[in-house]
N, CA, C and O atoms as a CHARMM CRD file, in Angstrom:
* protein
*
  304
    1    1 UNK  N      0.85200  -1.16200   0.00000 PROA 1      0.00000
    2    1 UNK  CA     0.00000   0.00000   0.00000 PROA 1      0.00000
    3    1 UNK  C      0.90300   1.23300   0.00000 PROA 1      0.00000
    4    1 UNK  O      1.76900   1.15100   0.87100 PROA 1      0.00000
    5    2 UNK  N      0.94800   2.32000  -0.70700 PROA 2      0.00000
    6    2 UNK  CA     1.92400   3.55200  -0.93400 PROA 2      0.00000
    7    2 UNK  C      0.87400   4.56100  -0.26900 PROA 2      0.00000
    8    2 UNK  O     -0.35500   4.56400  -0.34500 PROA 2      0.00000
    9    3 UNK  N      1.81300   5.47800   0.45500 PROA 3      0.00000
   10    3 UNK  CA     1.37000   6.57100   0.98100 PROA 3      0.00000
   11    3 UNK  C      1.38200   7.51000   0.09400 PROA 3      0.00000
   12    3 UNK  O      2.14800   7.22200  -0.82500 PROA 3      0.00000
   13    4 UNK  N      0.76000   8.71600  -0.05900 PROA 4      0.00000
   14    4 UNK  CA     0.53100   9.82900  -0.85600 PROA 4      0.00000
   15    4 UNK  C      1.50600  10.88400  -0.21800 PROA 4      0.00000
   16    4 UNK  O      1.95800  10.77500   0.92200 PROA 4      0.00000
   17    5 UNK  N      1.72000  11.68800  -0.89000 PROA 5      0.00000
   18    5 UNK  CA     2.47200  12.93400  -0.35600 PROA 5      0.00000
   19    5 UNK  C      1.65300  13.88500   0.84200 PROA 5      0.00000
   20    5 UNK  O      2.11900  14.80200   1.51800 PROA 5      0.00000
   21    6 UNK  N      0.57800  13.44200   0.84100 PROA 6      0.00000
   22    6 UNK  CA    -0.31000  14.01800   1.95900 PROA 6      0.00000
   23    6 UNK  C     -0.47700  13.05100   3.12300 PROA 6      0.00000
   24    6 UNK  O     -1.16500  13.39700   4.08300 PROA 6      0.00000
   25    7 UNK  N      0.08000  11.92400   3.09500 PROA 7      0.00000
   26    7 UNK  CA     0.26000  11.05900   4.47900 PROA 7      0.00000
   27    7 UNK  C     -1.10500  10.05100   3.89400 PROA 7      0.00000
   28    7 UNK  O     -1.66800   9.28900   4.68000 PROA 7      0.00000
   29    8 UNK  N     -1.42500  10.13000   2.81900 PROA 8      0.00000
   30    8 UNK  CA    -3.18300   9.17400   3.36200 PROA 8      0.00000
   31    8 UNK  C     -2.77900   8.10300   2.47500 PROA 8      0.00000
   32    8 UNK  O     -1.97400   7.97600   1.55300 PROA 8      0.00000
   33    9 UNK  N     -3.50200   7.48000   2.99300 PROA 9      0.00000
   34    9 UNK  CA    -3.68300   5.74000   2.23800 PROA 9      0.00000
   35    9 UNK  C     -4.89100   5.51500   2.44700 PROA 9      0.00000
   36    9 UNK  O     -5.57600   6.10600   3.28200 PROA 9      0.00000
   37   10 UNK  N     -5.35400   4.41400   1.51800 PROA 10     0.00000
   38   10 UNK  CA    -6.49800   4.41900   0.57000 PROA 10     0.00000
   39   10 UNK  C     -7.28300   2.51100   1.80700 PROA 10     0.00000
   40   10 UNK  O     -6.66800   1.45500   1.65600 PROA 10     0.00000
   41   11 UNK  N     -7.96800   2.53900   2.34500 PROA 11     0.00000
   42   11 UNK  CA    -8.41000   1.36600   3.46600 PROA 11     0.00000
   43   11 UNK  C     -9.11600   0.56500   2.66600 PROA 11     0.00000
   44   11 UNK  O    -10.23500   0.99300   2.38300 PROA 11     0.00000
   45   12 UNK  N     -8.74600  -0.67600   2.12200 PROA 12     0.00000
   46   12 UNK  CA    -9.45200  -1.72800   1.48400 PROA 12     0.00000
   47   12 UNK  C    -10.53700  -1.75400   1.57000 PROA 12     0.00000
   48   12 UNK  O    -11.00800  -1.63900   2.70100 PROA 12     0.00000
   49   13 UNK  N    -11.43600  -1.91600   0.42700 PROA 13     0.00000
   50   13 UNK  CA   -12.56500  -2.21900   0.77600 PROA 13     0.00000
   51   13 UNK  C    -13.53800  -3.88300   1.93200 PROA 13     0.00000
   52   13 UNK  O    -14.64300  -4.06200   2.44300 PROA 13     0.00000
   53   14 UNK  N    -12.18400  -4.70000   1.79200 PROA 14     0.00000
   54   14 UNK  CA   -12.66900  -5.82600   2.87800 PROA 14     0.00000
   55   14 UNK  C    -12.49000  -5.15800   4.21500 PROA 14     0.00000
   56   14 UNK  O    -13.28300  -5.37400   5.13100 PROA 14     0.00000
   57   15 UNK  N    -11.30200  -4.22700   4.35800 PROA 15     0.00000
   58   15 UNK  CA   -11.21300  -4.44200   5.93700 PROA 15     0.00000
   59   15 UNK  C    -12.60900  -2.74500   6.22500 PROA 15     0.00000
   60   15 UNK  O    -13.16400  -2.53100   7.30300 PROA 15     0.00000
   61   16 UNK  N    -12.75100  -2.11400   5.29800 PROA 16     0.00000
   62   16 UNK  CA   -13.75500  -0.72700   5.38300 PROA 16     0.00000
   63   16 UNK  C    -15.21400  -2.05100   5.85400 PROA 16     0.00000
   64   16 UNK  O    -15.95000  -1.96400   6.83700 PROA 16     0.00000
   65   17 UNK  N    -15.23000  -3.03400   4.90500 PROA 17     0.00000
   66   17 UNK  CA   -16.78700  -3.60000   5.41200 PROA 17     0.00000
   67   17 UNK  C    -16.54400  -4.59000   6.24800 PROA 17     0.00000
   68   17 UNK  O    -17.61700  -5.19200   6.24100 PROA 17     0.00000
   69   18 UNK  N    -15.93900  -5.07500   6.86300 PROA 18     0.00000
   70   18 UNK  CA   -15.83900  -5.69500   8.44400 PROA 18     0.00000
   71   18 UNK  C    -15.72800  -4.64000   9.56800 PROA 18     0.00000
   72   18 UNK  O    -16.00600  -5.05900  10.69200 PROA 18     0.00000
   73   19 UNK  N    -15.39400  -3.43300   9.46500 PROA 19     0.00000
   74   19 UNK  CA   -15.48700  -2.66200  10.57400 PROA 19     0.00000
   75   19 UNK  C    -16.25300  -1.57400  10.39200 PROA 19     0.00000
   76   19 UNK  O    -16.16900  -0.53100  11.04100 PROA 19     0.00000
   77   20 UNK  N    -17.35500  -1.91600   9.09500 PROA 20     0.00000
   78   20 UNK  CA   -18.59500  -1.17900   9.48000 PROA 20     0.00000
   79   20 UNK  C    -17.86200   0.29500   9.19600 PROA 20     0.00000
   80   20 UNK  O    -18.34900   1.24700   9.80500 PROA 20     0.00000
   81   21 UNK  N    -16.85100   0.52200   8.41200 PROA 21     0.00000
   82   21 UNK  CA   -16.18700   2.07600   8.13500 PROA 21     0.00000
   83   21 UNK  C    -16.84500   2.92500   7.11100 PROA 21     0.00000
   84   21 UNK  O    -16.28600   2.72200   6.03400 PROA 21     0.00000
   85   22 UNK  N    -17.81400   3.80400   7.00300 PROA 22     0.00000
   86   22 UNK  CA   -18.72100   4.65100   6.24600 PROA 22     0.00000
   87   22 UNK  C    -18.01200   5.64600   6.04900 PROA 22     0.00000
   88   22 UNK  O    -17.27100   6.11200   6.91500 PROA 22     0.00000
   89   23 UNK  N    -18.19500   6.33200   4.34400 PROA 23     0.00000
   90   23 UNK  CA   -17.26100   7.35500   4.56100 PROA 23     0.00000
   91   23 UNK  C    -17.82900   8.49200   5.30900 PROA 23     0.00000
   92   23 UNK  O    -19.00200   8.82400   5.48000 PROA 23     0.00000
   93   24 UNK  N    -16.89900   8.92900   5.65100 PROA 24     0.00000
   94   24 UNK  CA   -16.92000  10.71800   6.82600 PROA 24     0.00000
   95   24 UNK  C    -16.74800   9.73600   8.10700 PROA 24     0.00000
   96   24 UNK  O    -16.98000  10.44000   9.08900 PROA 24     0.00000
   97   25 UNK  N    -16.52400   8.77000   8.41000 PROA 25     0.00000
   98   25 UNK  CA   -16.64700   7.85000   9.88500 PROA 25     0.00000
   99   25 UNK  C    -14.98300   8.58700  10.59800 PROA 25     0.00000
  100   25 UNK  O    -14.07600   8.90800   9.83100 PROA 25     0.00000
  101   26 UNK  N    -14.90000   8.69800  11.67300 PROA 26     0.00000
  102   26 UNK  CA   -13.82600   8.87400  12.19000 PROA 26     0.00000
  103   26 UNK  C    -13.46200   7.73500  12.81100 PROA 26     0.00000
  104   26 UNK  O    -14.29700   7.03300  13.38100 PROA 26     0.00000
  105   27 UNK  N    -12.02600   7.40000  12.76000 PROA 27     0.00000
  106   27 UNK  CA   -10.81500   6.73400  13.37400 PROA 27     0.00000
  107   27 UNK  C     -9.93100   7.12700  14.05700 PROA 27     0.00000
  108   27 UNK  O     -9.78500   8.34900  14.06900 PROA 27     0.00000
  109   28 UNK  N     -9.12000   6.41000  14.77800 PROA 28     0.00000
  110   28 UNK  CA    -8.23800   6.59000  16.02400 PROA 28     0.00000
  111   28 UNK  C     -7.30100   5.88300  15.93100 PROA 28     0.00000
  112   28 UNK  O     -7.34900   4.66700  16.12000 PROA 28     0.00000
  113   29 UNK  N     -6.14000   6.61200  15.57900 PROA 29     0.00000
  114   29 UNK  CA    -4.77900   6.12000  15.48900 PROA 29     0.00000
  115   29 UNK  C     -3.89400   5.79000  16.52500 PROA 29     0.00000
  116   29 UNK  O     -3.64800   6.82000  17.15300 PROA 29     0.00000
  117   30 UNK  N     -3.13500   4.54400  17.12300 PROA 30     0.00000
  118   30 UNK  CA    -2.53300   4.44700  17.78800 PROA 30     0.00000
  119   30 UNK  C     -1.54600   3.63900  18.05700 PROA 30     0.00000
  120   30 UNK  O     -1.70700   2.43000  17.89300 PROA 30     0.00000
  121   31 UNK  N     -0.81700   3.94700  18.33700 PROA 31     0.00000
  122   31 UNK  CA     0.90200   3.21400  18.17600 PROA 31     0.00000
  123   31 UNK  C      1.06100   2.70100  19.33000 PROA 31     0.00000
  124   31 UNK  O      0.69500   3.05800  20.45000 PROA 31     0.00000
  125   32 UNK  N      1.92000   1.41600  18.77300 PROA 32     0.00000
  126   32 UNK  CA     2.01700   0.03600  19.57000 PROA 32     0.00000
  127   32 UNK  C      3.42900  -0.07600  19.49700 PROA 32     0.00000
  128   32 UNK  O      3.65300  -1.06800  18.80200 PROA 32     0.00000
  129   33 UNK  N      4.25000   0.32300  19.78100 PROA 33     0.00000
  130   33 UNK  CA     5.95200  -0.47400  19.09600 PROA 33     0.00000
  131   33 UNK  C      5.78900   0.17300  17.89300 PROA 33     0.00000
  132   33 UNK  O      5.44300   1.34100  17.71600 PROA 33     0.00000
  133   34 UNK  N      6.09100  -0.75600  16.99200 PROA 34     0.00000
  134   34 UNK  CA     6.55700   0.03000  15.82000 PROA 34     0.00000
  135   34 UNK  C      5.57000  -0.44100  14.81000 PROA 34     0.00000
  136   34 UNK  O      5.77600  -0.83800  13.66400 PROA 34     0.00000
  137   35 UNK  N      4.49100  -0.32000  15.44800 PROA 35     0.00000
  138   35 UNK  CA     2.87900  -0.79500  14.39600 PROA 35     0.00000
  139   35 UNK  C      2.29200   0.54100  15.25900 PROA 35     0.00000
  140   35 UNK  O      2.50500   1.19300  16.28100 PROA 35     0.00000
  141   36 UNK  N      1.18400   0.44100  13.80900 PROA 36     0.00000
  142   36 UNK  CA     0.00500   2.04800  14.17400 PROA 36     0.00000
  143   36 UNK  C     -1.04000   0.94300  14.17300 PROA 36     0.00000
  144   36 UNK  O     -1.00500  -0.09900  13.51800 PROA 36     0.00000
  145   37 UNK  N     -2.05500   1.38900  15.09400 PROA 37     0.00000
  146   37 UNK  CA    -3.68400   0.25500  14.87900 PROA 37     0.00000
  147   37 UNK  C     -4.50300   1.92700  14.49400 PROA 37     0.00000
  148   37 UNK  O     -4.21400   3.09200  14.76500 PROA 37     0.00000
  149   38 UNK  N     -5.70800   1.20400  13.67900 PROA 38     0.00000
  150   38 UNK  CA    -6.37100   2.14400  13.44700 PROA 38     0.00000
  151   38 UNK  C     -8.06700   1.79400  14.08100 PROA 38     0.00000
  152   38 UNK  O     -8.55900   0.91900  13.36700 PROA 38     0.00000
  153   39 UNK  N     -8.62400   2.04600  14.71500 PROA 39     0.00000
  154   39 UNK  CA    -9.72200   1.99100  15.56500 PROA 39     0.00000
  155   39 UNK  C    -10.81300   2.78500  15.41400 PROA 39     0.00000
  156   39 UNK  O    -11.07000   3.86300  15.95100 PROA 39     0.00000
  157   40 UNK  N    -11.40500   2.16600  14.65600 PROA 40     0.00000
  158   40 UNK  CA   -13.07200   3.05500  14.21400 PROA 40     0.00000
  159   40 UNK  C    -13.53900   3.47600  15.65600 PROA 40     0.00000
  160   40 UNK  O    -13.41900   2.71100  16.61400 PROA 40     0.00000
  161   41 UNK  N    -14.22700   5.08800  15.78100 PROA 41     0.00000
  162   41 UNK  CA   -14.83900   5.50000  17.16700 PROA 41     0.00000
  163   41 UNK  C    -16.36200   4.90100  16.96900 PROA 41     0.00000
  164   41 UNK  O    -17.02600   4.85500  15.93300 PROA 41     0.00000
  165   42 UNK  N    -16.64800   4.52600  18.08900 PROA 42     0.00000
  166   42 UNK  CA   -18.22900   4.37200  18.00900 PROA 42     0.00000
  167   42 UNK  C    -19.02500   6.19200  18.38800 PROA 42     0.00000
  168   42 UNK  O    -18.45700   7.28200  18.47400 PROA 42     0.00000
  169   43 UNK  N    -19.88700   5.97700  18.47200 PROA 43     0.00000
  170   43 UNK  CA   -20.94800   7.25500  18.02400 PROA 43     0.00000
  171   43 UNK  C    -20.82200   8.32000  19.03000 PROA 43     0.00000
  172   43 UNK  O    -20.67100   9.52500  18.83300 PROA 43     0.00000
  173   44 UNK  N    -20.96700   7.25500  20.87700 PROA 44     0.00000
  174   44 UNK  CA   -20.53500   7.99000  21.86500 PROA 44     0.00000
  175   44 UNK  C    -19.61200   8.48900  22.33200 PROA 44     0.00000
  176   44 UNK  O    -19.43500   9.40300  23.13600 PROA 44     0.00000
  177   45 UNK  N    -18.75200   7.56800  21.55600 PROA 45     0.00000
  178   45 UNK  CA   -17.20600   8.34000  22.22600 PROA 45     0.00000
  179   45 UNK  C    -17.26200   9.89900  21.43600 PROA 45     0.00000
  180   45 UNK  O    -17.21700  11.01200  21.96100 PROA 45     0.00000
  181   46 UNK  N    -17.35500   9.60400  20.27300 PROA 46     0.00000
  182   46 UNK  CA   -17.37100  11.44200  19.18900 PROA 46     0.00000
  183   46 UNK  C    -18.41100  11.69400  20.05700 PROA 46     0.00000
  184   46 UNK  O    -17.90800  12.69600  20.56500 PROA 46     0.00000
  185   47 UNK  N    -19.35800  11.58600  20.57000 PROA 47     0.00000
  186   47 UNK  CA   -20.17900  12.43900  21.22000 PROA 47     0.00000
  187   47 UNK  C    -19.43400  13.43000  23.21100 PROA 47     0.00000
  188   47 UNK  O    -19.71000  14.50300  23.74700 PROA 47     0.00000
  189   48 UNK  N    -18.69200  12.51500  23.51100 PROA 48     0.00000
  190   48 UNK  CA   -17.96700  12.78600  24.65900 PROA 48     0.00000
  191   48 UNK  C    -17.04300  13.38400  24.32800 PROA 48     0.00000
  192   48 UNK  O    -16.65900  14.15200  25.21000 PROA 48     0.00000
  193   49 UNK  N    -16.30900  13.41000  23.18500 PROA 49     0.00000
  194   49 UNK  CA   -15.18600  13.47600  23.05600 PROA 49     0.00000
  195   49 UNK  C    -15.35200  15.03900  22.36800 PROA 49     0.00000
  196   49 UNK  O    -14.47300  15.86600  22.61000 PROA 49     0.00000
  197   50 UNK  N    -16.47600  15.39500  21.53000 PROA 50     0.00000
  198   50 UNK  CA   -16.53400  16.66000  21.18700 PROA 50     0.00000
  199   50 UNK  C    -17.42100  17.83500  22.09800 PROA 50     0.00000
  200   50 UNK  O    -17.52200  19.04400  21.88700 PROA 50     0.00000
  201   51 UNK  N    -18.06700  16.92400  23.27800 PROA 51     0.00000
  202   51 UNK  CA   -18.32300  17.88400  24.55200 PROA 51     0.00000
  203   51 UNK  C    -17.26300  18.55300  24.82400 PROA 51     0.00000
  204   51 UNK  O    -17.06100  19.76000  24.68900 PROA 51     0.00000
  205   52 UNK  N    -16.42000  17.53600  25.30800 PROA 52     0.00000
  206   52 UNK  CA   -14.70200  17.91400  25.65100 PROA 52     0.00000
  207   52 UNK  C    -14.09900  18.84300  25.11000 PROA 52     0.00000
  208   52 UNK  O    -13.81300  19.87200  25.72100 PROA 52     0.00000
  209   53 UNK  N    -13.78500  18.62000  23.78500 PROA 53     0.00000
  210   53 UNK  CA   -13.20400  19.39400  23.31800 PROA 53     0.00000
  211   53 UNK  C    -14.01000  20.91800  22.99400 PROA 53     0.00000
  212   53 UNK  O    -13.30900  21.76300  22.43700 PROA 53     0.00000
  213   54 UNK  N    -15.32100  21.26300  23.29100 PROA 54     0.00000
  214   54 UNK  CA   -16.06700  22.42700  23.25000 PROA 54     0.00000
  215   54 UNK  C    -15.63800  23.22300  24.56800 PROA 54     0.00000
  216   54 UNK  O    -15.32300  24.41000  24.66400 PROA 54     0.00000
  217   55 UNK  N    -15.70800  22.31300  25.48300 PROA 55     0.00000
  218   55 UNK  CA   -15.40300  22.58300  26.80700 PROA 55     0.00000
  219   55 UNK  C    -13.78900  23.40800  27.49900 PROA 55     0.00000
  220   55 UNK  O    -13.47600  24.26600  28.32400 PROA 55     0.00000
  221   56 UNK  N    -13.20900  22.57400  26.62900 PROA 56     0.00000
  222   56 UNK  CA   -11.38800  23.23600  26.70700 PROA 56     0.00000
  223   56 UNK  C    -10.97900  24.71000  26.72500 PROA 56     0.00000
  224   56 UNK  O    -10.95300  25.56400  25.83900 PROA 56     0.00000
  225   57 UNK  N    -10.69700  24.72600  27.91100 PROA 57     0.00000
  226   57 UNK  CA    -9.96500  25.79200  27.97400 PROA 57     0.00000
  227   57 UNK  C    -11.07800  27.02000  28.06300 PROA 57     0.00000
  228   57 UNK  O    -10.80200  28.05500  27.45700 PROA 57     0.00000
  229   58 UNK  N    -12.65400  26.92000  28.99300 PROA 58     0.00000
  230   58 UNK  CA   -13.20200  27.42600  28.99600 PROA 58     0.00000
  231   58 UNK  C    -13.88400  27.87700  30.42200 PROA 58     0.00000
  232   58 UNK  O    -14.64400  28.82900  30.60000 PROA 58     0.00000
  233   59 UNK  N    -13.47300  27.07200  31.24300 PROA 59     0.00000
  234   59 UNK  CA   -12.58400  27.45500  32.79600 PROA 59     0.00000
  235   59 UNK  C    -12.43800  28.70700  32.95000 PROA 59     0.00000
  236   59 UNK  O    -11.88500  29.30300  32.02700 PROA 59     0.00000
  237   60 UNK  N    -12.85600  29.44000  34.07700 PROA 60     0.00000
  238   60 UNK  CA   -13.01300  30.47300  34.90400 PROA 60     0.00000
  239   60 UNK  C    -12.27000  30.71800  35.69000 PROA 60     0.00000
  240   60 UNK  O    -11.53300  31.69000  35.85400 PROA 60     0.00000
  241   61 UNK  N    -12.54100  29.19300  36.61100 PROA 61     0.00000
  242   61 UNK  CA   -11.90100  29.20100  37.73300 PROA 61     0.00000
  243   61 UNK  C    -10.62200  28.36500  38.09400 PROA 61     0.00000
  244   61 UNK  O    -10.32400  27.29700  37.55900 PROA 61     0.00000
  245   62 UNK  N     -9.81800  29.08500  39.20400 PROA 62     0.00000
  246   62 UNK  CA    -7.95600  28.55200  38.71800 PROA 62     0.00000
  247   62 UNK  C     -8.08600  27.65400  39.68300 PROA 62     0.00000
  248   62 UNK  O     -7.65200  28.04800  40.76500 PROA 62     0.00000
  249   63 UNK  N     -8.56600  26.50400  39.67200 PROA 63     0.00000
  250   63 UNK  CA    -8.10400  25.32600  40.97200 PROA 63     0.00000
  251   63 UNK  C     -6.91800  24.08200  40.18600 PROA 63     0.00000
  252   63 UNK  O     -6.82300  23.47400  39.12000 PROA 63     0.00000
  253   64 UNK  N     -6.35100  24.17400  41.17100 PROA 64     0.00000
  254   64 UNK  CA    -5.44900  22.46700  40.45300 PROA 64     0.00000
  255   64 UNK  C     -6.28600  21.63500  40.58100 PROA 64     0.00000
  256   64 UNK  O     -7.26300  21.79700  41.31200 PROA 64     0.00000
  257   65 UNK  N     -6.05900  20.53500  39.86500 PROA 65     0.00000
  258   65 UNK  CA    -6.66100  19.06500  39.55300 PROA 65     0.00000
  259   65 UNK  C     -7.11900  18.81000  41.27300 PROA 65     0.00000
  260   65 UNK  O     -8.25400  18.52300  41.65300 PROA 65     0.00000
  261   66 UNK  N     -5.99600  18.98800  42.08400 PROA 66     0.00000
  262   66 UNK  CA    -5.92200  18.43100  43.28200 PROA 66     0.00000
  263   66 UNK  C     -7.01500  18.54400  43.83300 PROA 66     0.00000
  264   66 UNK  O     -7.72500  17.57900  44.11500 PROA 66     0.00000
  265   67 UNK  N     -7.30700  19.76000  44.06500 PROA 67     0.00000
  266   67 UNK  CA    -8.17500  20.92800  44.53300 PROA 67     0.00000
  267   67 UNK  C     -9.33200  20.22700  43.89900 PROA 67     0.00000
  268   67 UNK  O    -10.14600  19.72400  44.67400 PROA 67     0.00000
  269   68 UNK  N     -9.57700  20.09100  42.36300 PROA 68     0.00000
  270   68 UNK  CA   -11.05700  19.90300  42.10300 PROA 68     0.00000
  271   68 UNK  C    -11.26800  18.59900  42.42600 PROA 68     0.00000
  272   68 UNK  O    -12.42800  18.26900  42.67300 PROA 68     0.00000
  273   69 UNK  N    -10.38400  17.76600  42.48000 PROA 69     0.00000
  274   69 UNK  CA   -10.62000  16.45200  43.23300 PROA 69     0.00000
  275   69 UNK  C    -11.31900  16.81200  44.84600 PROA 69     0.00000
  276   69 UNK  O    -12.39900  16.40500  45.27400 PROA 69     0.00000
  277   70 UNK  N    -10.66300  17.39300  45.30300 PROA 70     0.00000
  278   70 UNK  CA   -10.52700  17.06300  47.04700 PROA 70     0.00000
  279   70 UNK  C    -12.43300  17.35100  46.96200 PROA 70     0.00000
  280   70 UNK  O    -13.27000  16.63700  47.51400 PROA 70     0.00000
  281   71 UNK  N    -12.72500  18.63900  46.07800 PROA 71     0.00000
  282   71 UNK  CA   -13.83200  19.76000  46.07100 PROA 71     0.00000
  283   71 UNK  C    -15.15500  18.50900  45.60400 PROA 71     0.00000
  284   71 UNK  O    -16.22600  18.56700  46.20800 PROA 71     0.00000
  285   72 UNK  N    -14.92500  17.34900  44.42400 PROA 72     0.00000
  286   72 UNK  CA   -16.07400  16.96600  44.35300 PROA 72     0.00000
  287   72 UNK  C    -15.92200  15.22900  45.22100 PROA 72     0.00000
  288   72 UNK  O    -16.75500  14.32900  45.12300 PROA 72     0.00000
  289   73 UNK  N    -14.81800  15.18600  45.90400 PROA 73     0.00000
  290   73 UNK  CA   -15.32200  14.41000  47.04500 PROA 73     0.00000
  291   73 UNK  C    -15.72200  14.87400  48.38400 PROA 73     0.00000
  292   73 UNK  O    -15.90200  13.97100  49.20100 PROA 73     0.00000
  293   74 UNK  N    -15.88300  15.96800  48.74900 PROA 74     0.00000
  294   74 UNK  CA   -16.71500  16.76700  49.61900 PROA 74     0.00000
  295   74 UNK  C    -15.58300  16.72800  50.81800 PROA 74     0.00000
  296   74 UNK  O    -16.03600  16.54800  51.94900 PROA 74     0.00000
  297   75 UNK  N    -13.74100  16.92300  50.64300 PROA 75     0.00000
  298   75 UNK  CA   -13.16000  17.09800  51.40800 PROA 75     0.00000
  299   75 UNK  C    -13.04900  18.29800  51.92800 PROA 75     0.00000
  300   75 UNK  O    -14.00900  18.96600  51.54300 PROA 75     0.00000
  301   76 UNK  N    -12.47600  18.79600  52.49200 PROA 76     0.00000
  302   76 UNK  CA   -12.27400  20.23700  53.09500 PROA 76     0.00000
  303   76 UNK  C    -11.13700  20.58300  52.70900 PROA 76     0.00000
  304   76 UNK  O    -10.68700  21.68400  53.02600 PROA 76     0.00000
């Protein structure tokens, strides 16, 4: 399989219809050693995952992690 000058390669059509891959579907790249796996998202994760990222960096308030920990287990 040859990569393009733009990094993309072209996903077989056997392995696109065993993992249910539609085009516009997003995937998740991730490196193992010296192999990449590529991991179709299911519906909820893009749904959590683009709360998140709406959410970033939209903080008010300056607490460390620590702090918002201690705060929603009701420590003092």
């Amino acid at each position: 399989m040859k990569v393009t000058t733009k990094g993309q390669v072209t996903i077989p059509m056997e392995i696109r219809e065993q993992l249910q891959i539609q085009p516009g579907a997003e995937v998740e790249f991730v490196v193992e050693g010296d192999a990449v796996k590529m991991i179709p998202m299911k519906r909820a994760q893009l749904h959590g995952r683009r709360i998140v990222e709406r959410l970033r960096g939209k903080s008010t308030v300056r607490m460390s992690t620590d702090e918002i920990m201690a705060l929603t287990r009701g420590e003092a």
